[in-house]
Backbone as a printed PyTorch tensor [residue, N CA C, xyz], in Angstrom:
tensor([[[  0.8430,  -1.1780,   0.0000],
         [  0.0000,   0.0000,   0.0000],
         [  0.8940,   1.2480,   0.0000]],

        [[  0.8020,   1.7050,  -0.7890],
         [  1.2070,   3.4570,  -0.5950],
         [  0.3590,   4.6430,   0.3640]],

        [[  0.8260,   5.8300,   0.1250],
         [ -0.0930,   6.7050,   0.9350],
         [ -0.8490,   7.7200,  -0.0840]],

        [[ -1.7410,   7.9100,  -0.4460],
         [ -2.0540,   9.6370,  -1.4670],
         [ -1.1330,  10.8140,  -0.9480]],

        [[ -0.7170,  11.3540,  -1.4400],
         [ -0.1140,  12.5550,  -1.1630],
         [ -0.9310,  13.9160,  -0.5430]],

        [[ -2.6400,  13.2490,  -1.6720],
         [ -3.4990,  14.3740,  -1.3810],
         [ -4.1320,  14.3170,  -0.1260]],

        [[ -5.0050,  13.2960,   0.4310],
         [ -5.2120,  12.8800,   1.4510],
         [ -4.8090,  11.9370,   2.5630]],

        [[ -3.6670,  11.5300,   2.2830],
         [ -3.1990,  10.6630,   3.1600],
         [ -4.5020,   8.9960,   2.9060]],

        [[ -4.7880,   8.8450,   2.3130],
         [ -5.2870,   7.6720,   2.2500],
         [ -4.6300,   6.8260,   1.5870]],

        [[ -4.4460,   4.9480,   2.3840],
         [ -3.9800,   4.1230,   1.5640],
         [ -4.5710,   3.4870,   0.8850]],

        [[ -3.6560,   3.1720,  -0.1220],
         [ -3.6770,   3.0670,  -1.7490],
         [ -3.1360,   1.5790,  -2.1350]],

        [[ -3.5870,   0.8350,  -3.0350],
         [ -2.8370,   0.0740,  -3.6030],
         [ -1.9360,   0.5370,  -4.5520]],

        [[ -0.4760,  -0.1030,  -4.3620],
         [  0.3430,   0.6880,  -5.5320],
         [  0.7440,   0.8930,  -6.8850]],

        [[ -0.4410,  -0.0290,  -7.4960],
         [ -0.5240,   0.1860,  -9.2410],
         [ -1.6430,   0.8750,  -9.0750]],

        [[ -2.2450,   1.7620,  -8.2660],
         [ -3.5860,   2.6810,  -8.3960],
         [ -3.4310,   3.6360,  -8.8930]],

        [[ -3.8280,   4.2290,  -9.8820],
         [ -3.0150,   5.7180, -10.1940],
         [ -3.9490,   6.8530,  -9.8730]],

        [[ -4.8870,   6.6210,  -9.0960],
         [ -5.8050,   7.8230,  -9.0670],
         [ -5.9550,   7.3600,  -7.4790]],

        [[ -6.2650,   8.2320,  -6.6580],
         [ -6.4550,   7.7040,  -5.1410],
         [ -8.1580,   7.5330,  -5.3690]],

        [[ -8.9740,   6.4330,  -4.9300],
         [-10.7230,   6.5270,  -4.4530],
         [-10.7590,   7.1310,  -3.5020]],

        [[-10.4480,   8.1480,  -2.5720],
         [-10.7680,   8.5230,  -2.0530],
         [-10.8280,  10.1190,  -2.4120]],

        [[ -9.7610,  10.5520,  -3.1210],
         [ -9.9030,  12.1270,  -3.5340],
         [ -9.8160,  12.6900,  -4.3590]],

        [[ -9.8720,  11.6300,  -5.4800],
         [ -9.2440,  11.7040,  -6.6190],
         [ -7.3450,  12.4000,  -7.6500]],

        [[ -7.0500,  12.2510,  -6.3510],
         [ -5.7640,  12.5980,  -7.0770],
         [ -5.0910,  11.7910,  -7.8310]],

        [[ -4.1810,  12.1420,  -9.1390],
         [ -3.5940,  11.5900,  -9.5120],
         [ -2.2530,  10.7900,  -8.1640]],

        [[ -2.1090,   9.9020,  -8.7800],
         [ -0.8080,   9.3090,  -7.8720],
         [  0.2240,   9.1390,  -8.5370]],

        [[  0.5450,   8.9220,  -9.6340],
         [  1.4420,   9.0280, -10.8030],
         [  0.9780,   9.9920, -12.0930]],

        [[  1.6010,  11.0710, -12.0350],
         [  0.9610,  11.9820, -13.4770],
         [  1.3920,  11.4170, -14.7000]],

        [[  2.2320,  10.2300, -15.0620],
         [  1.8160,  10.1310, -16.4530],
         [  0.8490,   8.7100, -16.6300]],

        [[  0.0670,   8.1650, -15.4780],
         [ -0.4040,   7.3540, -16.0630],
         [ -1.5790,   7.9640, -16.2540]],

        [[ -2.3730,   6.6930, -17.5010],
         [ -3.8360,   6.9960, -17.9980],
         [ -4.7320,   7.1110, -17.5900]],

        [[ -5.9730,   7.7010, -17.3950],
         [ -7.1000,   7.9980, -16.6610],
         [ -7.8910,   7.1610, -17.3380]],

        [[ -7.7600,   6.7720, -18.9200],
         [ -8.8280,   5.9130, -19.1650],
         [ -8.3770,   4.3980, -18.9180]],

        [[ -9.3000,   3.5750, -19.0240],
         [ -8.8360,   2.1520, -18.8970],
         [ -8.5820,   1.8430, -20.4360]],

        [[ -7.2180,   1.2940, -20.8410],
         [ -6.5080,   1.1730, -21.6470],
         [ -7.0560,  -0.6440, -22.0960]],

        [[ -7.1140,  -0.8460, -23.2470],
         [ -7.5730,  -2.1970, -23.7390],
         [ -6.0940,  -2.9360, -23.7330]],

        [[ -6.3420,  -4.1440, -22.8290],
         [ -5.1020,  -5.1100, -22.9180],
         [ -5.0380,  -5.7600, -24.4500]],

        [[ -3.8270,  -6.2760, -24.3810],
         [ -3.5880,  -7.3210, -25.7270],
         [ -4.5270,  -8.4560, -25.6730]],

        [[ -5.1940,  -8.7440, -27.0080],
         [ -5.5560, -10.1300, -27.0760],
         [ -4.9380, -11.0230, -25.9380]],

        [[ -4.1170, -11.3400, -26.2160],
         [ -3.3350, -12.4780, -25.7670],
         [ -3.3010, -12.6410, -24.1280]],

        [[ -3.4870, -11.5670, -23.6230],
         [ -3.8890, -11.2770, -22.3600],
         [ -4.7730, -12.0140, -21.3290]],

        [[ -5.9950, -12.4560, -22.5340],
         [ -7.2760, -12.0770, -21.9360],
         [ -7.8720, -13.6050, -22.7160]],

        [[ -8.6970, -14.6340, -22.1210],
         [ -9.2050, -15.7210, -22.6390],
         [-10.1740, -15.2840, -23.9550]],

        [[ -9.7920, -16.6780, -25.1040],
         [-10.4330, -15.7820, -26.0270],
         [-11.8430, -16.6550, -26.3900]],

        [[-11.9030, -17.8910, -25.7320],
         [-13.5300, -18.1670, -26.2720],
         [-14.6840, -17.4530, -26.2260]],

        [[-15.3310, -17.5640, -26.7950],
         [-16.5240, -16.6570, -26.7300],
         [-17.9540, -17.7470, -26.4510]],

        [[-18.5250, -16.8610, -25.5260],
         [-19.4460, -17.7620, -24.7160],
         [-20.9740, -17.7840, -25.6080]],

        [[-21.2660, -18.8870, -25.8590],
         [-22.8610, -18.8160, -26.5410],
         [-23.5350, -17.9080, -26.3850]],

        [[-24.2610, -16.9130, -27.0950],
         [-24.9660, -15.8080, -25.9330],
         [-26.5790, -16.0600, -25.1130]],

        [[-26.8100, -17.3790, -25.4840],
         [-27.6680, -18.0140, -24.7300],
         [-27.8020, -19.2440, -24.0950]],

        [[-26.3860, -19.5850, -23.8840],
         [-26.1060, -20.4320, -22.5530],
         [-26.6860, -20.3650, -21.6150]],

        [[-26.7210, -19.8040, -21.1840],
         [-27.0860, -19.1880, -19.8250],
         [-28.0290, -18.2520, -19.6950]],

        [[-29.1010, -17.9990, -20.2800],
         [-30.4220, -16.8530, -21.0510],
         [-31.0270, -17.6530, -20.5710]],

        [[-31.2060, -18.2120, -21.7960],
         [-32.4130, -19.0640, -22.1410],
         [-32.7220, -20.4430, -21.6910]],

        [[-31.8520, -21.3760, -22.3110],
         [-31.7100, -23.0390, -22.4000],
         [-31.1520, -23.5000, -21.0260]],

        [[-29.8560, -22.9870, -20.4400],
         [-28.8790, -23.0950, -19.4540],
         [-29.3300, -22.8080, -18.0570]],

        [[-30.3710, -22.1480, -17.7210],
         [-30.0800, -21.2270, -16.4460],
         [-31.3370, -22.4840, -15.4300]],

        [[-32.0990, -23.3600, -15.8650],
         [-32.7300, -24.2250, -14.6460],
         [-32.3790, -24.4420, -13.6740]],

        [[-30.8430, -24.9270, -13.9990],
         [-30.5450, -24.9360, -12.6540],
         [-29.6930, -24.3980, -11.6310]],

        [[-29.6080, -22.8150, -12.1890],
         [-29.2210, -21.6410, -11.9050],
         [-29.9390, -21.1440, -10.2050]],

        [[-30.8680, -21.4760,  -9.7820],
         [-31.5630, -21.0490,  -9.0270],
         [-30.2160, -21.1910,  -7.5100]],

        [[-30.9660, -20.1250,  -6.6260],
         [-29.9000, -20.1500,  -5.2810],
         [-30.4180, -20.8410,  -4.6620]],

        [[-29.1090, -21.6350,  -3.9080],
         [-29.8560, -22.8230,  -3.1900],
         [-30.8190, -22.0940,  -1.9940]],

        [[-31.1820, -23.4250,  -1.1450],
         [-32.2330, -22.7860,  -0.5700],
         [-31.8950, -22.0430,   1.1190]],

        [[-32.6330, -21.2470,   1.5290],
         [-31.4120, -20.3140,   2.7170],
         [-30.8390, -19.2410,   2.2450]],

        [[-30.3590, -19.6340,   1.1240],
         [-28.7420, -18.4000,   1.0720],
         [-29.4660, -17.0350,   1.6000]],

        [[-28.2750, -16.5250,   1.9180],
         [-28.5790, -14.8690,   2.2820],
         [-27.8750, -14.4420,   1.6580]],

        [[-26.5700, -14.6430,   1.7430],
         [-25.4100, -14.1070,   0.9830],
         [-24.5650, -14.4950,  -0.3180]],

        [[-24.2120, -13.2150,  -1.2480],
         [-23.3060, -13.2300,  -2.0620],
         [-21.7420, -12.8100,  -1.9030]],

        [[-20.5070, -13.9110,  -2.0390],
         [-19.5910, -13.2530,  -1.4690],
         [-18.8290, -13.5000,  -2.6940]],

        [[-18.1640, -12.4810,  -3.0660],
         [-16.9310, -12.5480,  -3.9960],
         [-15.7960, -12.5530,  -3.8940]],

        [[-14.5920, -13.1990,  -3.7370],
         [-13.0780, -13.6860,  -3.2200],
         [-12.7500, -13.0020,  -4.5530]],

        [[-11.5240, -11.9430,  -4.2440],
         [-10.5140, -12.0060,  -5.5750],
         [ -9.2970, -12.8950,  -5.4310]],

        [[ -8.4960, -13.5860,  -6.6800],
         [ -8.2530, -14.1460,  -6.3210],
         [ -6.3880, -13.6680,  -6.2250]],

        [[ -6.2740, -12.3600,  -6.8520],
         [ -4.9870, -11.7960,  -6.5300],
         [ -4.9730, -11.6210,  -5.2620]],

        [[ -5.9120, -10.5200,  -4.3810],
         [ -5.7230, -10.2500,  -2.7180],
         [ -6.1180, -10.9730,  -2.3170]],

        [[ -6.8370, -11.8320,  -2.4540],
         [ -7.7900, -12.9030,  -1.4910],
         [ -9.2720, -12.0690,  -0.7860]],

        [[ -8.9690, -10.8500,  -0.8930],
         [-10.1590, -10.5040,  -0.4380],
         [-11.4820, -11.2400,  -0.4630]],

        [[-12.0960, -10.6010,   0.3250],
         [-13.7140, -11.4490,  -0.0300],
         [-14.6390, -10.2590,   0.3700]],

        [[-15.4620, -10.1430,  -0.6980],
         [-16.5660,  -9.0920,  -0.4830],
         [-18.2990,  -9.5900,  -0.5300]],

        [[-18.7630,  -9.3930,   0.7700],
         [-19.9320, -10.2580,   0.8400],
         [-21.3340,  -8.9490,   0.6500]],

        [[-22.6540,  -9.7260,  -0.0420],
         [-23.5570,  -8.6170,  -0.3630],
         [-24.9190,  -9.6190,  -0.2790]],

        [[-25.3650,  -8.9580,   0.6820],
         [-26.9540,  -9.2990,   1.6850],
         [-27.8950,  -9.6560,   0.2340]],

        [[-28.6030, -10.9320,   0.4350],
         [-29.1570, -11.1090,  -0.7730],
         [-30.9780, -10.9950,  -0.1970]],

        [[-31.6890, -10.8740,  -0.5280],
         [-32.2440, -10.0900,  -2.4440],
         [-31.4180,  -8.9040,  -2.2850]],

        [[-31.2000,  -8.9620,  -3.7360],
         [-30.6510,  -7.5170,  -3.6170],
         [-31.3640,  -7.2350,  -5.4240]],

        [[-31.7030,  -6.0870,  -5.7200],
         [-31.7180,  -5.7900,  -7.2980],
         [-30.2030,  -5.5420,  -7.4750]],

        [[-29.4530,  -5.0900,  -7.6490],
         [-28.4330,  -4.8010,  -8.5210],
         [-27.0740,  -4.6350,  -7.4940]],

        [[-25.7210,  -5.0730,  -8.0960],
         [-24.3900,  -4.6410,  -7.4880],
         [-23.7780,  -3.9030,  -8.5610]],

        [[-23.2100,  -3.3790,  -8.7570],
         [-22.5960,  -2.3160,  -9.5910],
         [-21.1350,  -3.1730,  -9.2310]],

        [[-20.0520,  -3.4600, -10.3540],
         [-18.5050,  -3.9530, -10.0960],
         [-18.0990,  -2.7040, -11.2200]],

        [[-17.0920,  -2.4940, -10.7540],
         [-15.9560,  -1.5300, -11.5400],
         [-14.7550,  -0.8790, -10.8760]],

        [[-14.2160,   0.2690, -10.9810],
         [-13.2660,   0.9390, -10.8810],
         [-14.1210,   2.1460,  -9.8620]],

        [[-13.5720,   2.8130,  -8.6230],
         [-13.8600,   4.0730,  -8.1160],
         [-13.0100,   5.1300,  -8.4470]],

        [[-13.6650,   5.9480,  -8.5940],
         [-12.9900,   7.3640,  -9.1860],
         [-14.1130,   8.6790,  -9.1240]],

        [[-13.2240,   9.0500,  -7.7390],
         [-13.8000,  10.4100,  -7.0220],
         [-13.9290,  11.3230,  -7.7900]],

        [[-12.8150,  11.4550,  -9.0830],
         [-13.0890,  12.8590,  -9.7950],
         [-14.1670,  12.7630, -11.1460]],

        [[-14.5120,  11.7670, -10.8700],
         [-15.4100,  11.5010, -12.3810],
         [-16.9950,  11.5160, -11.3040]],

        [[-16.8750,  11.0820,  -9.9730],
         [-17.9770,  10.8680,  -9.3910],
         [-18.8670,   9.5070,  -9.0130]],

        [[-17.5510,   8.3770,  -9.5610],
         [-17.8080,   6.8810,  -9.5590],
         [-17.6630,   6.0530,  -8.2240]],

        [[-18.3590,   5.7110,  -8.1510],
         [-18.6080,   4.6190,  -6.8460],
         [-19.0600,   3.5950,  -6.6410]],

        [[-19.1320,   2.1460,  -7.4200],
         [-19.4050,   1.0930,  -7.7270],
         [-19.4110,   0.2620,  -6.3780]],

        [[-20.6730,  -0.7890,  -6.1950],
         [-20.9700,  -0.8910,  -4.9840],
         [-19.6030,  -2.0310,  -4.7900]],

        [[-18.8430,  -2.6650,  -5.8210],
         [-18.0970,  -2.9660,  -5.5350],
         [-16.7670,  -2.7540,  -6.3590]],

        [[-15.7530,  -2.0740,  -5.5520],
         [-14.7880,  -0.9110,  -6.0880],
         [-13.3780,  -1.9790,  -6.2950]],

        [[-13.3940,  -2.4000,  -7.7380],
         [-12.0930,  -3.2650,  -8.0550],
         [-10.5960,  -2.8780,  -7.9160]],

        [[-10.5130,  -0.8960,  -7.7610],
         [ -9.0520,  -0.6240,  -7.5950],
         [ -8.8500,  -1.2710,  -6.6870]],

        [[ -9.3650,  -1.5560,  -5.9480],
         [ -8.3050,  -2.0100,  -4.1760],
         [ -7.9210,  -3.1830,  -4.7590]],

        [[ -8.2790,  -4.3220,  -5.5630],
         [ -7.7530,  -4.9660,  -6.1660],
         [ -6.4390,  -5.2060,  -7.5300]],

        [[ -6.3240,  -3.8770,  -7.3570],
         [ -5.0890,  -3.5900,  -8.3020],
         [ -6.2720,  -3.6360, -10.0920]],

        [[ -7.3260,  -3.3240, -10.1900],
         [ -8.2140,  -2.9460, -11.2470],
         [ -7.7840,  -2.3000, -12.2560]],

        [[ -7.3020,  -1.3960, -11.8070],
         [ -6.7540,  -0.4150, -13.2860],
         [ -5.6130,  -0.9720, -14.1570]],

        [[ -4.5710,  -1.9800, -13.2270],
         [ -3.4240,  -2.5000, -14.1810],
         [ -4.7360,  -3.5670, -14.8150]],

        [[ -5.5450,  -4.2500, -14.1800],
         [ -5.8020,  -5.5460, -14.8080],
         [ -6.9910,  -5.6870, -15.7070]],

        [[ -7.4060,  -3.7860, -16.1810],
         [ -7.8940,  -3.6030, -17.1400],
         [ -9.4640,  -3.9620, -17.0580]],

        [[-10.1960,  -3.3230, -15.7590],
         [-11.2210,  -3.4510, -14.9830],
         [-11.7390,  -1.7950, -15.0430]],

        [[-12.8800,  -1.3970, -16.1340],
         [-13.7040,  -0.2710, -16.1140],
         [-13.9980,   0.5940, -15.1830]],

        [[-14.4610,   1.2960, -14.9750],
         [-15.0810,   2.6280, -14.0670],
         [-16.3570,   1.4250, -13.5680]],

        [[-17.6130,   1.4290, -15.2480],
         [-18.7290,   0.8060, -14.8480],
         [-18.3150,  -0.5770, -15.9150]],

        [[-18.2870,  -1.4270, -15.3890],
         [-17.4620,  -2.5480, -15.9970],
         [-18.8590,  -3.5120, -16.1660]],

        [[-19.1830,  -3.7840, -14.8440],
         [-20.3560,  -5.1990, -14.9310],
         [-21.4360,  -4.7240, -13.9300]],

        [[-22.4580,  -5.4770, -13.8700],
         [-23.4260,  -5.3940, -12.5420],
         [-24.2770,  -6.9050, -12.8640]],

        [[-24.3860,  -7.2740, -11.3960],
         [-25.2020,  -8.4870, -11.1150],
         [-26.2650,  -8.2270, -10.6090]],

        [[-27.3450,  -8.6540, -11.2760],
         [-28.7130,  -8.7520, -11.0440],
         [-29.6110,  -9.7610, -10.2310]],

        [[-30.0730,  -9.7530,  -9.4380],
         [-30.9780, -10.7070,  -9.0510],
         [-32.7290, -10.6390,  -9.6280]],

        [[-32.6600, -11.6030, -10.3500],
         [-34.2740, -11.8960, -10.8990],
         [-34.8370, -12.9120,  -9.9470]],

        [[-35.8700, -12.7840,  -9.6830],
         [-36.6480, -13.8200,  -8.7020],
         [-35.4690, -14.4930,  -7.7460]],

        [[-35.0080, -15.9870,  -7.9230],
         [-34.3580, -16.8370,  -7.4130],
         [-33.2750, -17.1190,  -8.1820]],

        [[-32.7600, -16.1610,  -8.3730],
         [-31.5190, -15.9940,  -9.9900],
         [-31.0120, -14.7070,  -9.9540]],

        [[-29.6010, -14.7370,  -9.8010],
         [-28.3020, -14.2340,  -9.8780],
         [-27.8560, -14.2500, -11.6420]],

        [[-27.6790, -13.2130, -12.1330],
         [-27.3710, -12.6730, -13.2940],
         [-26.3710, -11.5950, -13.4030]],

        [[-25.2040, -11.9490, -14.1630],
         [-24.1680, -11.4790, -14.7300],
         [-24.2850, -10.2370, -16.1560]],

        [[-24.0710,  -9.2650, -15.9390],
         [-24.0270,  -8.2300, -17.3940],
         [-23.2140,  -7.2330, -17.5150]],

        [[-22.2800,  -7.5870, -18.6230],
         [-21.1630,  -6.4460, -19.1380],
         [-21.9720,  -5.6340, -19.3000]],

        [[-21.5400,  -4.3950, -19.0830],
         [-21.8380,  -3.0980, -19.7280],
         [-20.9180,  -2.2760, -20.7790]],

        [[-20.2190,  -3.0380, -21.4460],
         [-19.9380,  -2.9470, -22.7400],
         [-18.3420,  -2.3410, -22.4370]],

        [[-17.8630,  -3.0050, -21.0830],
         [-16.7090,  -2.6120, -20.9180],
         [-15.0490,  -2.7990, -21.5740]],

        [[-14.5690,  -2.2540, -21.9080],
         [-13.0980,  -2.0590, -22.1420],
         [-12.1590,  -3.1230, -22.2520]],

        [[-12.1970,  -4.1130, -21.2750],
         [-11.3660,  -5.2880, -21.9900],
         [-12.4230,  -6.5510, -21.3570]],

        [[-14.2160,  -6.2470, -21.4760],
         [-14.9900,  -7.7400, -21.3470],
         [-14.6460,  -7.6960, -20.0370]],

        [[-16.0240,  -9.3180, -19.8510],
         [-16.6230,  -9.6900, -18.5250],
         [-16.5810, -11.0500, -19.2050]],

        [[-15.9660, -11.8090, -18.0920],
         [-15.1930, -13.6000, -18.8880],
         [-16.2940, -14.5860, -17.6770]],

        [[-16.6730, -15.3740, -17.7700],
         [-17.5350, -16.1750, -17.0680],
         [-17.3330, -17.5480, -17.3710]],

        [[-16.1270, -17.8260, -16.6700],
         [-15.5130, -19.2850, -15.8270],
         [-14.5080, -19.5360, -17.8760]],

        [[-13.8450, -18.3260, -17.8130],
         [-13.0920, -18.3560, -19.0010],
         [-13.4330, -17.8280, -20.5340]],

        [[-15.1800, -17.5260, -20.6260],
         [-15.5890, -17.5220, -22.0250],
         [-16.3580, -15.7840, -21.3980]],

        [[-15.8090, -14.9220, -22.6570],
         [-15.9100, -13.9600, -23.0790],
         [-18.1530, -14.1540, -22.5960]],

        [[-18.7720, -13.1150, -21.8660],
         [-19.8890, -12.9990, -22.2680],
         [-19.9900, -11.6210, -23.3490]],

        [[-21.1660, -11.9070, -23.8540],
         [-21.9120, -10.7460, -24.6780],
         [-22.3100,  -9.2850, -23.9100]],

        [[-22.2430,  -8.1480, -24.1660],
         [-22.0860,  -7.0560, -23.8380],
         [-23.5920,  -6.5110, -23.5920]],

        [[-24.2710,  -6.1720, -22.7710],
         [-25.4210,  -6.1480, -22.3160],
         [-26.5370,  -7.4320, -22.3200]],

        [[-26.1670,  -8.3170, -22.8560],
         [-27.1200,  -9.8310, -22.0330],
         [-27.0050, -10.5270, -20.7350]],

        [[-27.9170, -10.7370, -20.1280],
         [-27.8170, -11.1880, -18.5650],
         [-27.0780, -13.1000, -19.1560]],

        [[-26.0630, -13.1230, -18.0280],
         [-26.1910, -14.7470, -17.6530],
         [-26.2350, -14.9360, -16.5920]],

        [[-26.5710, -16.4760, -16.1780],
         [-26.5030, -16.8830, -14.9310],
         [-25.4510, -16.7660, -13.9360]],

        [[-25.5470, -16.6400, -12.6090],
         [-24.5210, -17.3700, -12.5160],
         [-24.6790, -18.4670, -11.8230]],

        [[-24.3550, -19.3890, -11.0730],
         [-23.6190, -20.6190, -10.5130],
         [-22.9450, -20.3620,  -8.9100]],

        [[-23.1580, -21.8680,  -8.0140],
         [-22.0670, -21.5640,  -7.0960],
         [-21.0950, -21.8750,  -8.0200]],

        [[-19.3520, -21.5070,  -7.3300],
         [-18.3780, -21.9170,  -7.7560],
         [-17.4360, -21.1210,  -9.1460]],

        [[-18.6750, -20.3810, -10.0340],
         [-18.0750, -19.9260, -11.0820],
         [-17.2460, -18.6230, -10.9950]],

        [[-16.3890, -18.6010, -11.8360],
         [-15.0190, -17.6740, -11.6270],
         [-15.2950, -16.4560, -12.6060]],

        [[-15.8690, -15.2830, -11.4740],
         [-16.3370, -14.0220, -13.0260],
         [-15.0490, -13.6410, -12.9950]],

        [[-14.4450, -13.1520, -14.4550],
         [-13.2930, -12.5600, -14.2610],
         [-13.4480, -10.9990, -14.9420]],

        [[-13.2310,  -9.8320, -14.8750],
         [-13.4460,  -8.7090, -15.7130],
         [-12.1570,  -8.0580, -15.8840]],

        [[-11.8670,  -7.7670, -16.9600],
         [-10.6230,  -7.8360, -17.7810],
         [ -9.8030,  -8.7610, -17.3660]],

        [[ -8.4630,  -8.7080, -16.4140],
         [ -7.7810,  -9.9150, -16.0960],
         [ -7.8450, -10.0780, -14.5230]],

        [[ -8.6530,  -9.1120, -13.8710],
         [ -8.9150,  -9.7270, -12.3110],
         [-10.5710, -10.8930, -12.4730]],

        [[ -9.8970, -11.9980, -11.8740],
         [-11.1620, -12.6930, -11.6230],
         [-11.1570, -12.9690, -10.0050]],

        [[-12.6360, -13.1920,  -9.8110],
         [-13.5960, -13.4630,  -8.8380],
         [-14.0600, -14.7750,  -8.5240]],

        [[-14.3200, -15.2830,  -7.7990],
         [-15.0710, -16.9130,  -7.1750],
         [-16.4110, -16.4300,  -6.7260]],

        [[-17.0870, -16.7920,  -7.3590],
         [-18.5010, -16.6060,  -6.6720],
         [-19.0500, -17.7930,  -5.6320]],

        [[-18.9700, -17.4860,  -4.9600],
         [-20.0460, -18.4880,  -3.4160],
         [-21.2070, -17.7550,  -3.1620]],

        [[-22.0650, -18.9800,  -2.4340],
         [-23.3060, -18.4460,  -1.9110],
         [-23.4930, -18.7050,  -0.8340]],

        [[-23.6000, -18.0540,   0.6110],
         [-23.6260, -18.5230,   1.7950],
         [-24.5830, -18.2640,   2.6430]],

        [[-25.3550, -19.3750,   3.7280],
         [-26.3290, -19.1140,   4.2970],
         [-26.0220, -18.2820,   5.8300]]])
């Protein structure tokens, strides 16, 4: 962790903007999220109705759960979110644009690993957990395969969302 210069808040140290005050932390890096190389980034591309239409039966949360928790798997973190919920917002925070995603990927080192401002958000429909790019910068990968850019998929216990090159473990816990 580093410190901001502007506010004294710690930082992860490939962050180049502090979430908390928006200062730059390095002035020549990029403010936008920069598209990684192909080669980077898994390249199958996922049916876009795998998981829509045909796939999702047995998508449903088991029975109990309360919680959604997401492990990254660079920090190990784990970020847990009270279920029903309508919507989580995943991306990048950035004070000077006014961004605040209910779950904020810089602390995860996001910006090197090519993780949006507004990158993804998970939906809950009835008894169903749903995955959707928002047409971000280097994709939203679901257990390796590229999804489609505004279509909901399921998700699964166990499956690994990854958005650009940070991925996630999804669990469901009672």
């Amino acid at each position: 962790m580093i410190e901001c210069p502007g506010c004294g808040s710690r930082v992860q140290p490939d962050t180049p903007i502090c979430s908390e005050c928006g200062a730059r932390l390095f002035p020549d890096a990029p403010l936008r999220t920069e598209p990684l190389p192909d080669e980077e980034l898994p390249t199958f591309q996922a049916d876009p109705w795998s998981r829509t239409v045909d796939g999702y039966e047995d998508a449903e949360l088991p029975a109990n759960t309360t919680t959604l928790t997401l492990t990254a798997h660079r920090t190990g973190r784990q970020m847990s979110f009270p279920l029903p919920t309508e919507e989580i917002s995943l991306g990048r925070s950035d004070a000077a644009y006014g961004v605040y995603p209910d779950l904020d990927l810089a602390l995860d080192g996001g910006h090197v690993a090519g993780v949006s401002r507004h990158h993804a958000k998970i939906i809950q429909l009835g008894n169903r957990l749903f995955v959707e790019d928002l047409g971000s910068a280097n994709g939203t990968f679901l257990n390796e395969e590229r999804i489609t850019p505004h279509l909901l998929y399921a998700l699964r216990e166990g499956d690994t969302l990854q958005l650009g090159k940070l991925q996630l473990l999804v669990e469901f816990k009672q």
